[in-house]
C-alpha positions in Angstrom: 14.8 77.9 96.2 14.8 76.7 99.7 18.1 75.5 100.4 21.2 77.8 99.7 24.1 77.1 97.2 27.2 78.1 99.5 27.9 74.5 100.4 26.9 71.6 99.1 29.5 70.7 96.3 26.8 69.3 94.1 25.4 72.8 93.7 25.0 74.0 89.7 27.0 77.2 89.6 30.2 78.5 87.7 33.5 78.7 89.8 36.6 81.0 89.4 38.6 78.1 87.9 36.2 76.9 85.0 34.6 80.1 83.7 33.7 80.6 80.3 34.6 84.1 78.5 32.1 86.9 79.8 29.5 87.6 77.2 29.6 90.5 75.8 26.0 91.3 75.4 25.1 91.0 79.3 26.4 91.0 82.4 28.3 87.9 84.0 25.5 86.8 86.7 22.1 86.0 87.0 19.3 86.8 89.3 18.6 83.7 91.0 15.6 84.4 94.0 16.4 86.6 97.3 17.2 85.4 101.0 15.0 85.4 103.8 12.0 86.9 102.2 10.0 86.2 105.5 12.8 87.3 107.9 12.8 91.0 106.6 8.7 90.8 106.2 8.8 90.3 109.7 10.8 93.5 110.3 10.4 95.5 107.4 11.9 98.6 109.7 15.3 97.1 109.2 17.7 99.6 106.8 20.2 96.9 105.7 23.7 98.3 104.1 27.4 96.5 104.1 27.2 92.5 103.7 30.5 90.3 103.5 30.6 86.8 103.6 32.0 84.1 106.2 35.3 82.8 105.7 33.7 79.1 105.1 30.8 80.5 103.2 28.3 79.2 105.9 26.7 82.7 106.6 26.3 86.6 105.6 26.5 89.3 108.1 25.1 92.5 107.0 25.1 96.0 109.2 22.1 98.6 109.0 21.7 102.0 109.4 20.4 101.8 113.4 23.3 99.5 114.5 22.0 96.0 114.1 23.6 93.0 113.0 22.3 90.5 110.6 23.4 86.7 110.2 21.9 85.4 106.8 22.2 81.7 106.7 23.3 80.3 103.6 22.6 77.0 104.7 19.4 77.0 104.4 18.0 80.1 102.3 14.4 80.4 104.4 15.8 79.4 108.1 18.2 79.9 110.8 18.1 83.5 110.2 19.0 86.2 112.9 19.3 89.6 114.2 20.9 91.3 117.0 20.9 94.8 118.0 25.1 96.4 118.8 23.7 99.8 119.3 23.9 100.2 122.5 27.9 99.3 122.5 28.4 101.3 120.4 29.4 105.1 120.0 28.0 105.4 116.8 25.6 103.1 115.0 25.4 104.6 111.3 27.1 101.3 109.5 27.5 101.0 106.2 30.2 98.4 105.9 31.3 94.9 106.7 34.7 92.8 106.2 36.5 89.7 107.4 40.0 89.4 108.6 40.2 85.1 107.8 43.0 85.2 109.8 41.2 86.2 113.1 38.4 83.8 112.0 37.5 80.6 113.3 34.1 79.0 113.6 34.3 78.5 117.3 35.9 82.3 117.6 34.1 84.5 115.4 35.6 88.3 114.8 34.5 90.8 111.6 34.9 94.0 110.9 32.5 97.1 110.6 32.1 100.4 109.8 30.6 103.8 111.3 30.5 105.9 108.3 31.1 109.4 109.6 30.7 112.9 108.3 32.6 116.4 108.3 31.8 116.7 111.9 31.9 113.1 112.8 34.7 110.2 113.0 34.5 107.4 111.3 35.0 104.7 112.6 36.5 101.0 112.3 34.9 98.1 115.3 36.3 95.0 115.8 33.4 93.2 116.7 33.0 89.3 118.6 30.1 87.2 117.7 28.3 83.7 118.2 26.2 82.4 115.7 24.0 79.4 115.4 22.0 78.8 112.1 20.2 75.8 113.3 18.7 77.2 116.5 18.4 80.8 114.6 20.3 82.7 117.6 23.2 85.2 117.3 24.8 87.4 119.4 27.1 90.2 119.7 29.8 92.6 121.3 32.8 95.3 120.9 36.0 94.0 120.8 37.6 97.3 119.8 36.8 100.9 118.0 39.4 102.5 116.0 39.1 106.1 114.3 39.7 106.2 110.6 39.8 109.8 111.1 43.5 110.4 109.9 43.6 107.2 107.4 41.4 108.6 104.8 41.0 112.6 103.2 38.3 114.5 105.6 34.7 114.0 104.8 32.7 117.5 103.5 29.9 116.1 103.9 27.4 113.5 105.6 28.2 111.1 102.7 31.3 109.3 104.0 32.5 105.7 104.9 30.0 104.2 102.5 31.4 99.9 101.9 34.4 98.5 103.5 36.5 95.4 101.8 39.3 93.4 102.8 42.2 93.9 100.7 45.1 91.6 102.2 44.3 89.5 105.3 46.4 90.3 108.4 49.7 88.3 109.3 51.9 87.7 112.7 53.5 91.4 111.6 51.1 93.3 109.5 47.9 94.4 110.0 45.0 93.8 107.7 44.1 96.2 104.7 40.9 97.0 104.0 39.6 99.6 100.3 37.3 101.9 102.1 34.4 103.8 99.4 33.8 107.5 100.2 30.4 108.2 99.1 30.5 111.7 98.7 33.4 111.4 96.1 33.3 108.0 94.9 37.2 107.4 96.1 38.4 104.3 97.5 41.3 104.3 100.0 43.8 102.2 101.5 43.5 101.8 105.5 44.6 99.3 107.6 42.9 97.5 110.8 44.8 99.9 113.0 43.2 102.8 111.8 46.2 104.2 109.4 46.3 104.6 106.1 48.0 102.5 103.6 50.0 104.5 101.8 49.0 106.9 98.7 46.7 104.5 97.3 43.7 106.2 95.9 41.2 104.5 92.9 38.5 105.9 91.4 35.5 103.5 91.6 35.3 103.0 88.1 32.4 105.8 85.9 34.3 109.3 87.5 30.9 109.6 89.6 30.7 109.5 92.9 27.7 107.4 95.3 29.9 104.5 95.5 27.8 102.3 97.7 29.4 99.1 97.9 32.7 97.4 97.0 34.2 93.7 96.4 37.7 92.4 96.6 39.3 89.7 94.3 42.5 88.9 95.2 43.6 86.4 92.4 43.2 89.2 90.0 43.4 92.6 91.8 40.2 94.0 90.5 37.8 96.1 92.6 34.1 95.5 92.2 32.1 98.7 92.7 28.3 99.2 93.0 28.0 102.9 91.9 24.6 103.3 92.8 23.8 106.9 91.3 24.6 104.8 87.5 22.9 101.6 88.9 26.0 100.0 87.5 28.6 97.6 88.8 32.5 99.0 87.7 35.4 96.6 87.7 39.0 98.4 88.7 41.6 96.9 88.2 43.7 98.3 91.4 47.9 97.3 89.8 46.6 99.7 86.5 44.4 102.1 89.0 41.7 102.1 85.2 38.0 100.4 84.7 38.2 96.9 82.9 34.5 96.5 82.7 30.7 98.0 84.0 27.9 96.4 83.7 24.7 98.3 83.9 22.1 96.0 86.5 18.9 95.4 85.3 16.0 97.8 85.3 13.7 96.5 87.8 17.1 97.6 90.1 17.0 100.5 89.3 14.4 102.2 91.7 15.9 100.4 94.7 18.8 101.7 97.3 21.6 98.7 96.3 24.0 99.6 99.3 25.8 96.3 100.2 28.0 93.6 97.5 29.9 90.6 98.2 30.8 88.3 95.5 31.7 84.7 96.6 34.1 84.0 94.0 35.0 80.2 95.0 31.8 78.7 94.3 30.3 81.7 91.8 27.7 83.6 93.4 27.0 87.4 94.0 25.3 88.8 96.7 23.3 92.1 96.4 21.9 94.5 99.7 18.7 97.0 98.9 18.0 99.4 102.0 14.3 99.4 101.4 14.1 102.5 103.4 11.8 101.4 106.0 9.8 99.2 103.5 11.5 95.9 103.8 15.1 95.4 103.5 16.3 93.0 100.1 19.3 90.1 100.0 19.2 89.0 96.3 21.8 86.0 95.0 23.1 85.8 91.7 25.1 83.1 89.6 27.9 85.2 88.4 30.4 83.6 85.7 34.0 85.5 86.3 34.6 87.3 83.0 38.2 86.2 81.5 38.7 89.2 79.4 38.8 92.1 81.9 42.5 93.0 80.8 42.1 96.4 78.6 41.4 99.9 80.6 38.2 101.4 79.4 38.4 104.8 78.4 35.8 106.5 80.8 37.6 109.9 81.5 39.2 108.4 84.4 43.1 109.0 84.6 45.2 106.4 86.5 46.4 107.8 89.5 43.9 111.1 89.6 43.5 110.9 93.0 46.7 109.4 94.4 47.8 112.8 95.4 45.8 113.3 98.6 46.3 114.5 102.2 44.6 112.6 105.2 42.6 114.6 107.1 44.2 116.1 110.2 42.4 118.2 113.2 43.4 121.4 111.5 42.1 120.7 108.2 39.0 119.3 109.4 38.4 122.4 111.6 38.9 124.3 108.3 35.5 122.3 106.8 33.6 124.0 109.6 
């Protein structure tokens, strides 16, 4: 399991285009090893969260908790691996989230989104972040671009739970910015904000089970459905966002179920899922699985969840946050 499956065309794995109907006994994808076992042994203090993937599916970046920066090569499962520490940029280093603008993208001019997670008495925020990466010599670096409040784009946060995943929604163009789904933790929401710090418009979903702890979120395009780790149900929820209702969960296996899942990324061109465990100071976890795209994810699942519960919200302003006080 030394070399990674992101590449090389010959690799044995189930693609968006040729997927066989989802099998209604189990879950479309299978646990196939972890990533850079040995990296995270080395530093087993690291608190990994958000992951997304590189627009040409060469690496992972994943954020933690103190404000690092982690480049997973997917080149080669056990090497090239590296770390770099943003904190001191930074005005706040609690990140929980990761996404990628393709459009401001290129291999020789690398930009990627994170996110500061905030709390009732503290912003989060969105950086714009600048970074070099070489898998063969294992050596990364990093720096602030910009840092943009999502203060007034999403509801206020009551509590310490807020900006928990972060996934691009439409990529940016000459005139619009880029939309991202952000997951509140504290009441398992996800909004609509763009890459200038506004929001989107009165686009609110419920992350599939009515629960809140939404820890991590995918994007697929082609189909419009959210992918949600809701980590208090150790379950995966499929929204689709056009009928704002659950298509599909899929409770994850039990040996997951003791663990702290809090990043997600599914590569859906060449069919593999990527899962982030915070091991809370005893060794952080990236696991790969072969996931199959299930084909009949078209009838809402009656879960209690109403379309559109949540669509009629306020963004949080100075005087209603002062209010939460």
């Amino acid at each position: 399991f030394g070399v990674g499956y992101a590449i090389p065309a010959s690799a044995n794995v189930n693609t968006d285009a040729d997927a066989d109907d989802s099998d209604d006994d189990g879950p479309p994808f299978t646990f196939l090893g972890n990533i850079g076992e040995e990296f995270f042994d080395d530093d087993d203090g690291l608190e990994a969260s958000g992951v997304d993937i590189a627009p040409d599916r060469s690496h992972l970046v994943i954020v933690t908790d103190e404000g690092e920066m982690i480049f997973l090569n997917l080149l080669d499962y056990e090497s090239g691996h590296c770390i770099f520490d943003l904190s001191d940029e930074l005005d706040e280093t609690d990140l929980e989230g990761v996404a990628f603008d393709p459009t401001i993208w290129e291999p020789n001019d690398m930009h990627v989104y994170v996110v500061h997670e905030g709390a009732d008495d503290d912003e989060p925020l969105l950086y714009k972040i600048k970074y070099e990466y070489d898998p063969y010599e294992g050596e990364c670096s990093a720096s602030l671009v910009d840092s943009t409040s999502l203060h007034g784009a999403i509801p206020c946060l009551e509590t310490s739970n807020g900006i928990e995943s972060i996934a691009l929604k439409s990529a940016s163009t000459d005139i619009e910015p880029a939309v991202f789904i952000v997951g509140i933790q504290d009441n398992g929401k996800i909004y609509e904000v763009t890459s200038e710090g506004r929001s989107n418009g009165p686009y609110c979903y419920d992350s599939g089970m009515g629960e809140d702890d939404v820890s991590a979120t995918t994007y697929n395009s082609e189909r419009g459905h959210m992918w949600s780790y809701i980590e208090s149900e150790d379950t995966i929820a499929v929204v689709d966002a056009s009928k704002d209702c659950p298509v599909a969960t899929y409770e994850m296996p039990s040996s997951t179920h003791n663990t702290d899942e809090e990043g997600l990324v599914i590569d859906f061109e060449n069919g593999l899922m990527y899962l982030v465990v915070d091991g809370q100071g005893d060794g952080s976890i990236v696991s790969v699985y072969e996931f199959t795209y299930p084909e009949n994810l078209d009838e809402c699942l009656d879960l209690g969840v109403s379309p559109g519960s949540c669509s009629d919200f306020e963004v949080c302003t100075d005087d209603r946050r002062k209010s939460l006080r």
